[in-house]
DSSP file (Angstrom, degrees, kcal/mol; ACC not computed):
  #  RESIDUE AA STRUCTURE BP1 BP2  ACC     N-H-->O    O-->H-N    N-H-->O    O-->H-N    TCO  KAPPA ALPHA  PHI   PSI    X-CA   Y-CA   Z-CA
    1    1 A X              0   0    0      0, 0.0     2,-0.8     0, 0.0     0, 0.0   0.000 360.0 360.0 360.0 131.6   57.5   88.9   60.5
    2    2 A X        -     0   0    0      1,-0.1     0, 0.0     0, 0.0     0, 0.0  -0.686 360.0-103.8-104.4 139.9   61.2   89.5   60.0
    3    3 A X        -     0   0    0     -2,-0.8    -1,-0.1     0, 0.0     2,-0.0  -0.029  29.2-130.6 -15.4 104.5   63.9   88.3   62.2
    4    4 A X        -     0   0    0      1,-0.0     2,-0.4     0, 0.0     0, 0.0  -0.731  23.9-148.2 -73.6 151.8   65.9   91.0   65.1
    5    5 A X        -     0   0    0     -2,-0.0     2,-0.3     0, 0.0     3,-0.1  -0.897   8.5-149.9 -82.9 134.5   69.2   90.7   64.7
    6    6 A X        -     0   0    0     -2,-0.4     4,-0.0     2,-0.1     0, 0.0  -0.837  18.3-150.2-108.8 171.8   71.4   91.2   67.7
    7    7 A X  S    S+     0   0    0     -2,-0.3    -1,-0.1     2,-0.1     3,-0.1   0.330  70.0 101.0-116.5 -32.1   74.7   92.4   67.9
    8    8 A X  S    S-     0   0    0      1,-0.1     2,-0.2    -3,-0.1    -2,-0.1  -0.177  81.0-108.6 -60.1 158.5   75.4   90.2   71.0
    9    9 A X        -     0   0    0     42,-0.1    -1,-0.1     1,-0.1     2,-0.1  -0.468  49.4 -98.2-106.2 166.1   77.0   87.3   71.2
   10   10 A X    >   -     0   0    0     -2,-0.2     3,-0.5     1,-0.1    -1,-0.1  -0.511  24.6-114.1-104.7 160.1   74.5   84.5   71.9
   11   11 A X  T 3  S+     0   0    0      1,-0.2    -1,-0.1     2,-0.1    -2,-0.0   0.572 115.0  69.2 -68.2  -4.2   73.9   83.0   75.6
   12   12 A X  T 3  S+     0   0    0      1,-0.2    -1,-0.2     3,-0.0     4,-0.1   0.869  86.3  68.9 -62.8 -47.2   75.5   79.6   74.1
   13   13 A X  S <  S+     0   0    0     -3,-0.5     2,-0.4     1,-0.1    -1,-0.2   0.431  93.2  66.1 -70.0  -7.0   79.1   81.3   73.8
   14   14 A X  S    S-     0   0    0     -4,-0.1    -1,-0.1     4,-0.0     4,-0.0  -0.949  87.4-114.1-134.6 136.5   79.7   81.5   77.4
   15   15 A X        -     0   0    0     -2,-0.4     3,-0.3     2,-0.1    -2,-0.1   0.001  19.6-139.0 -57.6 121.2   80.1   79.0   80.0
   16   16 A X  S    S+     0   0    0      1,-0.3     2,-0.4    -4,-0.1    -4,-0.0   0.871 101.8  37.9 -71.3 -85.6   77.1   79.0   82.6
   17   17 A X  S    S-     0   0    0      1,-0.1     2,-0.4    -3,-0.0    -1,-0.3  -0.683  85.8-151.0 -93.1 110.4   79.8   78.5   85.5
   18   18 A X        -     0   0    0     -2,-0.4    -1,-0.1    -3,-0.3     2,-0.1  -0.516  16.0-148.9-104.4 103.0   82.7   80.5   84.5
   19   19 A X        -     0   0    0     -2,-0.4     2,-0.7     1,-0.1    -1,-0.1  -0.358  30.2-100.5 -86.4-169.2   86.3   78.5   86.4
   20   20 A X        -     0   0    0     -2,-0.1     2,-0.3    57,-0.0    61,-0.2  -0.752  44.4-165.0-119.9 121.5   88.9   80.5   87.3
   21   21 A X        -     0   0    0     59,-3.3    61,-0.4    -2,-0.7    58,-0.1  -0.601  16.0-115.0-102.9 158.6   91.9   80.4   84.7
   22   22 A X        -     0   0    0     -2,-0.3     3,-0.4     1,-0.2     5,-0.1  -0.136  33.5-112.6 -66.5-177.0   96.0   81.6   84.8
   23   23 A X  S  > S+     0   0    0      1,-0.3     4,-4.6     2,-0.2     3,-0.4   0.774 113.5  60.7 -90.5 -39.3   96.9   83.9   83.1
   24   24 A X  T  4 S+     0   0    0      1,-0.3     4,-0.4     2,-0.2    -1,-0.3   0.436 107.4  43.4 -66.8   8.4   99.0   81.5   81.1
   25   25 A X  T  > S+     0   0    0     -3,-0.4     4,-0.7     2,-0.1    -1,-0.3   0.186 116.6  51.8-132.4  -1.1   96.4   79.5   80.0
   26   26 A X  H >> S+     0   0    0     -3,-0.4     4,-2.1     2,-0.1     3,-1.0   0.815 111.0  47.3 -81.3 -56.0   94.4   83.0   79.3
   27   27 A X  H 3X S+     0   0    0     -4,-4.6     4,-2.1     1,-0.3     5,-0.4   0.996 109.1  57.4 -51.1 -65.9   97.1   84.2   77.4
   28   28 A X  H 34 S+     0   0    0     -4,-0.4     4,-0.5    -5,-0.3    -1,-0.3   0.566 107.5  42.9 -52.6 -18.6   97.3   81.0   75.5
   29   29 A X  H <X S+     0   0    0     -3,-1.0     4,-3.0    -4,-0.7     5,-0.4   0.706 106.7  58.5 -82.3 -32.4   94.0   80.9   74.2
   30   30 A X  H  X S+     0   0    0     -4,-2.1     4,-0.7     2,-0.2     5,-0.2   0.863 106.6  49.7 -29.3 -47.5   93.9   84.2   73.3
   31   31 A X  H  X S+     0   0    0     -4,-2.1     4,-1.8     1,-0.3    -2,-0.2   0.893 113.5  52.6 -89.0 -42.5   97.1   83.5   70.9
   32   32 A X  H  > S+     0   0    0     -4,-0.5     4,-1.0    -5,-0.4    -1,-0.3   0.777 102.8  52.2 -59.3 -33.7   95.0   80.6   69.7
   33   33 A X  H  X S+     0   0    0     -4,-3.0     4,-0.7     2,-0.2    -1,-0.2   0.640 110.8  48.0 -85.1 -17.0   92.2   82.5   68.9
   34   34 A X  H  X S+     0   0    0     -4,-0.7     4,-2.0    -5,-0.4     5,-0.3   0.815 112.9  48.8 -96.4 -26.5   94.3   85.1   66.7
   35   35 A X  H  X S+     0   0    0     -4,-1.8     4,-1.8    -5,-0.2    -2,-0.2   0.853 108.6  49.1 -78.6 -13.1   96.0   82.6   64.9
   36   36 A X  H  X S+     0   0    0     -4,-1.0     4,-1.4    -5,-0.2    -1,-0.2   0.888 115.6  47.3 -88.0  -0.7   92.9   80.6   64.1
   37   37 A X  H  X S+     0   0    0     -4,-0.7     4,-2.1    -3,-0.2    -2,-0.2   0.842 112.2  50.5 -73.3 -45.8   91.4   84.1   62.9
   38   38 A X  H  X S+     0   0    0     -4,-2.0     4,-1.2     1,-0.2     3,-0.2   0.967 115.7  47.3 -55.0 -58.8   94.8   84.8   60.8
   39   39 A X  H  < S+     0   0    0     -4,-1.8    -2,-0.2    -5,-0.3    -1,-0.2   0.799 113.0  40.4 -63.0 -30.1   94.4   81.5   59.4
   40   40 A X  H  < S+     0   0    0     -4,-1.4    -1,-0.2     1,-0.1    -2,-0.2   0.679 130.6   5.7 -93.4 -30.3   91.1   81.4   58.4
   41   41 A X  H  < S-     0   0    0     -4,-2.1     2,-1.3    -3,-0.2    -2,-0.2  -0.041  86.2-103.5-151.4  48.4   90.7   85.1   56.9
   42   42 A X  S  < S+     0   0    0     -4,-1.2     2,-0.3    -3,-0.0    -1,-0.2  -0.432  85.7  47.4  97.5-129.2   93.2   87.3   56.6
   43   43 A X  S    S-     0   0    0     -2,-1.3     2,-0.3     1,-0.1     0, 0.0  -0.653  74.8-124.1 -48.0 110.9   93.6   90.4   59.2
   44   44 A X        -     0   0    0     -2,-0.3     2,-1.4     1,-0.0    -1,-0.1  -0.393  19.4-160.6  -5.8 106.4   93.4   89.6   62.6
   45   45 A X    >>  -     0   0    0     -2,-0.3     3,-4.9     1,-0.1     4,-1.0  -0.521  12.2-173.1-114.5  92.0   90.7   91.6   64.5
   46   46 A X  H 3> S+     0   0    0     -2,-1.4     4,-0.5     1,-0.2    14,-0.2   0.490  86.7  73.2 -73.3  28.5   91.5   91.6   68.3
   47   47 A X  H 3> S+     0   0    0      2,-0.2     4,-1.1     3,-0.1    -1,-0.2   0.571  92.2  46.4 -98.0 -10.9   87.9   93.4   68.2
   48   48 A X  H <4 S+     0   0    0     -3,-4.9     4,-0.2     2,-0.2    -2,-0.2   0.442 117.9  51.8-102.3  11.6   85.9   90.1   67.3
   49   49 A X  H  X S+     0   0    0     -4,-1.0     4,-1.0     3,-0.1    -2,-0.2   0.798 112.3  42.9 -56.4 -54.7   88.4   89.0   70.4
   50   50 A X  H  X>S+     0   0    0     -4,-0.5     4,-2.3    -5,-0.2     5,-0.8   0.883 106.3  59.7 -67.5 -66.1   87.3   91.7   72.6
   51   51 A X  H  <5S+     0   0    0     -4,-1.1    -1,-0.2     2,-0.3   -42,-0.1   0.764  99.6  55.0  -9.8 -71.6   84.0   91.4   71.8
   52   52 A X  H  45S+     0   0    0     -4,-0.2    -2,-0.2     1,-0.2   -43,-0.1   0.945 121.2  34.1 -51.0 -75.7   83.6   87.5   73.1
   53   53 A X  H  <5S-     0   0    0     -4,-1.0    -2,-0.3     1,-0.1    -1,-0.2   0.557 111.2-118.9 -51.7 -31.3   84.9   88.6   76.3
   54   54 A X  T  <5 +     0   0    0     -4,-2.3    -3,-0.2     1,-0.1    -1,-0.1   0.570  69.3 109.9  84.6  12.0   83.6   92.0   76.7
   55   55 A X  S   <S-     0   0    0     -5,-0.8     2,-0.3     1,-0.1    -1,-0.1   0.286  71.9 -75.7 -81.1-162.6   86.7   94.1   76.9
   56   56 A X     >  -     0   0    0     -6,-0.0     4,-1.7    -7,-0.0     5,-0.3  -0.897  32.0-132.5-110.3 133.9   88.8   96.7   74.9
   57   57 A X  T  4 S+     0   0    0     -2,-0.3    -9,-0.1     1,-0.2    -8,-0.1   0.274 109.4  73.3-100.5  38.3   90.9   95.3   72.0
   58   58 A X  T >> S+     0   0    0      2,-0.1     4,-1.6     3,-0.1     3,-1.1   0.789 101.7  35.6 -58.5 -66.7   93.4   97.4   73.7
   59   59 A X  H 3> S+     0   0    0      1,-0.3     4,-2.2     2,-0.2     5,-0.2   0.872 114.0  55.5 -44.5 -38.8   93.6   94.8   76.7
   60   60 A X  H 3X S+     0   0    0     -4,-1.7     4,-1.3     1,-0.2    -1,-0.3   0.749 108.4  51.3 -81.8 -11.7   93.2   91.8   74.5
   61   61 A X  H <> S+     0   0    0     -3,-1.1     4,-2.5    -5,-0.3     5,-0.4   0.780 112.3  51.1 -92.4 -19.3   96.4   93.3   72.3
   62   62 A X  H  X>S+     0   0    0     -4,-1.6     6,-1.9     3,-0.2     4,-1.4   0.861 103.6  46.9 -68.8 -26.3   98.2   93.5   75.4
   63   63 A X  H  X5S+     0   0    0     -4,-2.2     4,-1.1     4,-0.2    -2,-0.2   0.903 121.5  44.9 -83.2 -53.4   97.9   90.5   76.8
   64   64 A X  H  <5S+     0   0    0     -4,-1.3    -2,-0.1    -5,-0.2    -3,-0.1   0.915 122.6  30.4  -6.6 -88.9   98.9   89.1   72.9
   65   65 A X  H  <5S+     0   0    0     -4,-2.5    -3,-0.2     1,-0.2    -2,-0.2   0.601 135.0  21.0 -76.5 -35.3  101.7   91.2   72.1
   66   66 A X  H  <5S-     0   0    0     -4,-1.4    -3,-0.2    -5,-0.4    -1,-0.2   0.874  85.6-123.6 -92.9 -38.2  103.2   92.0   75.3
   67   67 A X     << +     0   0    0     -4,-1.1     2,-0.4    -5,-0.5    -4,-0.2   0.403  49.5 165.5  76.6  10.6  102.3   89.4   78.0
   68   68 A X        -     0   0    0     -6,-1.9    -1,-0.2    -9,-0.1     2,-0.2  -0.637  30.1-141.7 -81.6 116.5  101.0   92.2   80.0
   69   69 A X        -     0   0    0     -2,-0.4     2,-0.2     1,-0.1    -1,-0.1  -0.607  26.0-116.5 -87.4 127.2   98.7   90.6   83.0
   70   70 A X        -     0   0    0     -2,-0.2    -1,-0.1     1,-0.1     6,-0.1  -0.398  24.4-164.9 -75.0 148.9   95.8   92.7   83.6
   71   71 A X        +     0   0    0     -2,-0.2    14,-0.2    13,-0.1    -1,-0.1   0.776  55.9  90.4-117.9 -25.5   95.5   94.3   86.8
   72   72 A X     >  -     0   0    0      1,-0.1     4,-0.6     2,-0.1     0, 0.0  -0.349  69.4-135.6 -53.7 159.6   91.8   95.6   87.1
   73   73 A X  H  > S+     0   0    0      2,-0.1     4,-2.7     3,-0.1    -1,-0.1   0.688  96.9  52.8 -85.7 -14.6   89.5   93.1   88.7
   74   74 A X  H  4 S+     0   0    0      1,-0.2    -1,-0.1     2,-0.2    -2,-0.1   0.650 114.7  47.3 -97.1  -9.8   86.4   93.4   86.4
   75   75 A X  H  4 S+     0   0    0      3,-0.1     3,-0.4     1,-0.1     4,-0.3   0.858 107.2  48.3 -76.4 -32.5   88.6   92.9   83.6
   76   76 A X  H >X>S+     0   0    0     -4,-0.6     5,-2.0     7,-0.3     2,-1.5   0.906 111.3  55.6 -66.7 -54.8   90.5   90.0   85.0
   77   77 A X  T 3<5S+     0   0    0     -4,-2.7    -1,-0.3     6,-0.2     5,-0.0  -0.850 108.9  57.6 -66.7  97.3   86.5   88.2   85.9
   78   78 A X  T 345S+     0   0    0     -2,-1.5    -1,-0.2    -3,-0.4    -2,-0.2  -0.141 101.8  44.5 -79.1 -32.0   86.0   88.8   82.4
   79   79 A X  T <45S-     0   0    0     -3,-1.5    -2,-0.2    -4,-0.3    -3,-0.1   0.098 120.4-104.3 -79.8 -15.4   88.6   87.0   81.0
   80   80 A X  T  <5S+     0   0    0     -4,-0.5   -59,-3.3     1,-0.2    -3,-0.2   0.707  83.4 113.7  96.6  -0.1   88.0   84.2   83.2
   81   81 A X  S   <S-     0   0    0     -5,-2.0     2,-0.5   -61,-0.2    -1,-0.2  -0.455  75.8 -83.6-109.2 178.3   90.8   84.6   85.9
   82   82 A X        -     0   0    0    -61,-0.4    -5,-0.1     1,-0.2    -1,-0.1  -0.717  40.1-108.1-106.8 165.5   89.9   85.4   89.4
   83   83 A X  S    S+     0   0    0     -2,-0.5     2,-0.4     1,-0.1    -7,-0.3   0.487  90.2  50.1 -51.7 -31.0   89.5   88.6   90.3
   84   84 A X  S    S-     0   0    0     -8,-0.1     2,-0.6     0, 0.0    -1,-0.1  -0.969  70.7-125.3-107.4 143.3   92.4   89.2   92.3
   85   85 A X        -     0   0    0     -2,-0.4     2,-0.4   -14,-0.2    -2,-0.1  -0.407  27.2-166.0 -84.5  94.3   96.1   88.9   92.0
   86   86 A X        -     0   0    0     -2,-0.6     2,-0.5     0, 0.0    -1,-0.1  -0.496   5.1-166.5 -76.6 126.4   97.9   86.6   95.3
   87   87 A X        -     0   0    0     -2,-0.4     2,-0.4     2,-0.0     0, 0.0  -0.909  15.6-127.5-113.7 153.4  101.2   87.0   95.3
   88   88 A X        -     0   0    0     -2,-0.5     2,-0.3     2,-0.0     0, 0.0  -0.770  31.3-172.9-111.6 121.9  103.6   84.3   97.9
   89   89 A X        -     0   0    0     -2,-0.4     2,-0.2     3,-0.0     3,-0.1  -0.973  28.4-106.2-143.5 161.8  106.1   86.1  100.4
   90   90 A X        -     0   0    0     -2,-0.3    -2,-0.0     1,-0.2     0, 0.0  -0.453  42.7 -92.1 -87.9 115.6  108.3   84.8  102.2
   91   91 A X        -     0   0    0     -2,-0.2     2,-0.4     1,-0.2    -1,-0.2   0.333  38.3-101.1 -27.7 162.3  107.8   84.5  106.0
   92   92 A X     >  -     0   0    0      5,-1.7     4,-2.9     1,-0.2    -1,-0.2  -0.814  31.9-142.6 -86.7 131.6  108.9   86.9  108.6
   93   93 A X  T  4 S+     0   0    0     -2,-0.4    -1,-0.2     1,-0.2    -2,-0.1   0.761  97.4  40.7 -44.0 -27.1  112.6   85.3  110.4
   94   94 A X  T  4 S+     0   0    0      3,-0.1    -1,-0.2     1,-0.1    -2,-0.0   0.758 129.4  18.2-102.0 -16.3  111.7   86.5  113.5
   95   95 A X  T  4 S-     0   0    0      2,-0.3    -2,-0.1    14,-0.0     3,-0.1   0.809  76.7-130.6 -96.0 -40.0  108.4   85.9  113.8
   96   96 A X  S  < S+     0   0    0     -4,-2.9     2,-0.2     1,-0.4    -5,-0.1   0.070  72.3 101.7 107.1 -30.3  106.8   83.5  111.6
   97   97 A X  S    S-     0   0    0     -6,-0.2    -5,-1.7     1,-0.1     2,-0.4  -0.460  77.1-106.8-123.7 163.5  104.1   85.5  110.6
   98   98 A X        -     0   0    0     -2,-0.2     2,-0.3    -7,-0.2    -7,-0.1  -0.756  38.8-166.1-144.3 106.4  103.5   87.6  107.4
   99   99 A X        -     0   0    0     -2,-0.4     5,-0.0     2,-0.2     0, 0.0  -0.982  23.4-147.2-134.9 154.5  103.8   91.8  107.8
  100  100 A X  S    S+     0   0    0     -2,-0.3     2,-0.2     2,-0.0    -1,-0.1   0.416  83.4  61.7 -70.7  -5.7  102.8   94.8  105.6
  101  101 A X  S    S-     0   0    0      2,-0.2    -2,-0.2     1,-0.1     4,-0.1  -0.731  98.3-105.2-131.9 178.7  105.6   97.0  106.5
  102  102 A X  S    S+     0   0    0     -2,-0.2     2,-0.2     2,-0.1    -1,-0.1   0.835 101.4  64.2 -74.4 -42.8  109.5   96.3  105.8
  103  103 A X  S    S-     0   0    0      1,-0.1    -2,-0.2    -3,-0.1     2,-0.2  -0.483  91.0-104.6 -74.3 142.2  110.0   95.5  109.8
  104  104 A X        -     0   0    0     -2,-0.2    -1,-0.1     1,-0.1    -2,-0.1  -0.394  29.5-161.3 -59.2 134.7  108.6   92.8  112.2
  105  105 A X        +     0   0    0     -2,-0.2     2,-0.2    -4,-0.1    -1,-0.1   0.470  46.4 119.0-109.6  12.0  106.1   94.4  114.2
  106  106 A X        -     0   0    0      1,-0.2     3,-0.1     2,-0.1    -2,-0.1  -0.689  44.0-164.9 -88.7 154.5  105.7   92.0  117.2
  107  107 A X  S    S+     0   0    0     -2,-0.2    -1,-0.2     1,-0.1     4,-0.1   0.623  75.7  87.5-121.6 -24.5  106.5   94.0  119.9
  108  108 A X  S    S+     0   0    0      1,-0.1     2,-0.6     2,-0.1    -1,-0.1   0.808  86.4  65.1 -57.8 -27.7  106.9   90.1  122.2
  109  109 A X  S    S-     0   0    0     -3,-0.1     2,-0.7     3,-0.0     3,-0.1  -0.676  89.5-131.8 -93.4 116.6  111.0   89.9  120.8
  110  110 A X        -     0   0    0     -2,-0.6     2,-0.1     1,-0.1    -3,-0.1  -0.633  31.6 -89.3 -68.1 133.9  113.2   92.4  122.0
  111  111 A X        -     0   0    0     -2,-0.7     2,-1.1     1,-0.1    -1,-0.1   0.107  37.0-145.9  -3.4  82.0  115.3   94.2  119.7
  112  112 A X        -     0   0    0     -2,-0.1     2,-0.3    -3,-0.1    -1,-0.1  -0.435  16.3-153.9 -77.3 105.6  118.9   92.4  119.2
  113  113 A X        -     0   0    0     -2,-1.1     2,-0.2     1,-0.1     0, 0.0  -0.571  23.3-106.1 -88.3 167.8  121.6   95.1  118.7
  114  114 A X        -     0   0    0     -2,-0.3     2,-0.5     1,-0.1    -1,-0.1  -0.600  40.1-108.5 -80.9 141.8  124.6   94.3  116.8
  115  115 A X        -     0   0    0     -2,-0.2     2,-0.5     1,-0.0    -1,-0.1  -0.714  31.3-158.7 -85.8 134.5  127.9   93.8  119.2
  116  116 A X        -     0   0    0     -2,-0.5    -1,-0.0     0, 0.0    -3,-0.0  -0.925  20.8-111.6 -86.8  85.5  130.2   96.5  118.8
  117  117 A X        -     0   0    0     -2,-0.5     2,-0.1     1,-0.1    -2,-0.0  -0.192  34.7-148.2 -55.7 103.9  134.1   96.1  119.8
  118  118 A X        -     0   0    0      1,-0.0     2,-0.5    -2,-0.0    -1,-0.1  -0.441   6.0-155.5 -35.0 123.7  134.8   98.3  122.8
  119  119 A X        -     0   0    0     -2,-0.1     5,-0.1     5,-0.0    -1,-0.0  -0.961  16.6-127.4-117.0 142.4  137.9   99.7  123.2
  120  120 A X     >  -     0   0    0     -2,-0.5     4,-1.0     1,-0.1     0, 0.0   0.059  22.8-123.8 -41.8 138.5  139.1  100.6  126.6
  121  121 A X  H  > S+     0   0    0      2,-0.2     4,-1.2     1,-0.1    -1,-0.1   0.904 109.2  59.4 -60.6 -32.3  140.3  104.4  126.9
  122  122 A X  H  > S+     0   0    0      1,-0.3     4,-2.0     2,-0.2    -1,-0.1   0.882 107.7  44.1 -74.6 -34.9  143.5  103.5  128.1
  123  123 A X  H  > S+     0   0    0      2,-0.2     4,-1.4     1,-0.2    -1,-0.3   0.804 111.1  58.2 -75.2 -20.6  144.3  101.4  125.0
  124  124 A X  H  < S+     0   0    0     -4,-1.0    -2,-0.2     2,-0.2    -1,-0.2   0.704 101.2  47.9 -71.7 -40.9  143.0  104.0  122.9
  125  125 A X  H >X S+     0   0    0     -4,-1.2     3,-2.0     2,-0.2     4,-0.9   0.879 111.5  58.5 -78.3 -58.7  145.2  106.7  124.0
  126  126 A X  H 3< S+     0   0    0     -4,-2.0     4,-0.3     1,-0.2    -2,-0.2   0.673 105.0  49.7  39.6 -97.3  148.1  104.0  123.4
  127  127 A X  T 3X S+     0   0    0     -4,-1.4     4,-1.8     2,-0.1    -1,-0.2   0.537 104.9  57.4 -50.9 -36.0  147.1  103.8  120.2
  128  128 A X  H <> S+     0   0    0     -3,-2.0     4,-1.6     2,-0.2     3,-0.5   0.979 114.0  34.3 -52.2 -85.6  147.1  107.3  119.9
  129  129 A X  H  X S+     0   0    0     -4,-0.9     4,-2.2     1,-0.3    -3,-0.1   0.572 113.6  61.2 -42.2 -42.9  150.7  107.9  120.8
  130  130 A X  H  > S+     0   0    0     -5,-0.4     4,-1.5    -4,-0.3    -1,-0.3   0.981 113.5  34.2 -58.9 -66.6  151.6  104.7  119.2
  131  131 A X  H  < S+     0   0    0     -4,-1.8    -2,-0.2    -3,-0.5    -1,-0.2   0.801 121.4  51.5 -61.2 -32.2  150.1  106.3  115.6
  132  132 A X  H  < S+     0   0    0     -4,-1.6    -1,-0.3     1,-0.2    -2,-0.2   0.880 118.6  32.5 -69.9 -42.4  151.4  110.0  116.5
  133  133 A X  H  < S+     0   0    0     -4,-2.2     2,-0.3     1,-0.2    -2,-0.2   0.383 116.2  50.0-113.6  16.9  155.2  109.1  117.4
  134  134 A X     X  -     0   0    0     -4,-1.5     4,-1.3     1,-0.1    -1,-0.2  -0.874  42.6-171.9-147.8 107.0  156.1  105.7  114.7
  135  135 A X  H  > S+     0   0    0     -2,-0.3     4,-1.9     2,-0.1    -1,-0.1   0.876  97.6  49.9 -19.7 -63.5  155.6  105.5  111.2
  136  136 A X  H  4 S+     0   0    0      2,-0.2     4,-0.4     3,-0.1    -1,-0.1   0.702 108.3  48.3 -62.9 -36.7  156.6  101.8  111.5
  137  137 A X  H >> S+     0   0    0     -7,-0.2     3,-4.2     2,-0.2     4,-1.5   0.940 116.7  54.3 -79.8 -75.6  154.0  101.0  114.6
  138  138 A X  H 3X S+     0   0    0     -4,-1.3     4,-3.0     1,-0.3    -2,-0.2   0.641 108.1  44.5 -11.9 -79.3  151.3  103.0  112.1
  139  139 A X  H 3< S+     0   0    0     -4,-1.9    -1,-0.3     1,-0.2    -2,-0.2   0.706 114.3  46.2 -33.2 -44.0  151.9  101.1  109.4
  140  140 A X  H X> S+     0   0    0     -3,-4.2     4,-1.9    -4,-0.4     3,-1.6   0.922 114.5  50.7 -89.5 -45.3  151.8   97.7  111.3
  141  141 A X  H 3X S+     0   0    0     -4,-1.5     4,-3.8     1,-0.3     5,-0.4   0.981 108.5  47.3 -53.5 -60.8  148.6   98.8  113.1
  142  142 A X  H 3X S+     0   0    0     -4,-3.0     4,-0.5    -5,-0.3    -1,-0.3   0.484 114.2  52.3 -71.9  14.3  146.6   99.9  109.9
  143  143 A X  H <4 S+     0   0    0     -3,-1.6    -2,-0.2    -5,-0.2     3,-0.2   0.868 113.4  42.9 -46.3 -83.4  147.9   96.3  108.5
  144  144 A X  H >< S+     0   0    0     -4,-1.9     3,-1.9     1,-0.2    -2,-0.2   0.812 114.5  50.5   7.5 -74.7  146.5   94.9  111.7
  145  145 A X  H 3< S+     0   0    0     -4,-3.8    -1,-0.2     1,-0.3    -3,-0.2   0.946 118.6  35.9 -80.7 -55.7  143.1   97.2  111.2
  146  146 A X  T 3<        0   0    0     -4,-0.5    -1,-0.3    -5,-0.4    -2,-0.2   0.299 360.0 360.0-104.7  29.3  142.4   96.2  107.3
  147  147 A X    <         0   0    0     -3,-1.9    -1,-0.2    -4,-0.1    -2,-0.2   0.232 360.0 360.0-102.2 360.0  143.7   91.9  107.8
């Protein structure tokens, strides 16, 4: 009776309880596993890479060559990282609290408008007269206006 061969990688070569890895320390065995492949025979095949994991050795050349972190999930649980990507932001100032849109949405703080400098009508026409009948007052004013 002769021997099947399989084509599959044996149940030995993967971890019965699979932990959950960075990306750096994904990336970094990856780059260890093409250099001990370079070293040992020649050509580099990020298909007997691909292969262990169960991926494209599209992905596994990105991850290489580029640094590129994969962004599907079944690819990322494949690799060993967890399936999705948490990213840290930064509280809201007014609130406390953590929002999806650009704005605070708690409706509890009223709306703080910026103060505006009034000026009075009668100083305003003044001003007017001031800017209409003296060069010199002009001058001093828009001095005044951009100090």
């Amino acid at each position: 009776m002769a021997k099947s061969s399989s084509k599959h990688t044996s149940d030995t070569d993967k971890p019965s309880v699979r932990a959950t890895y960075t990306f750096e320390y994904v990336s970094a065995s990856l780059k260890a596993q093409r250099a001990s492949l370079t070293k040992n025979g020649g050509l580099t095949s990020y298909r007997k890479i691909a292969k262990k994991y169960g991926v494209s050795c599209a992905v596994i050349h990105r991850i290489v060559a580029y640094g590129m972190e994969p962004k599907d999930p079944d690819i990322r649980e494949a690799l060993g990282m967890a399936r999705h990507q948490f990213v840290e932001v930064a509280p809201c100032q007014k609130c406390g609290g953590v929002h999806m849109t650009k704005r605070c949405t708690d409706k509890s703080q009223p709306t703080k408008y910026p103060a505006h400098p009034v000026m009075r009508l009668s100083k305003l026409r003044q001003r007017i007269a001031e800017l209409h009948f003296s060069p010199e007052i002009r001058s001093e004013i828009e001095r005044e206006l951009l100090a």
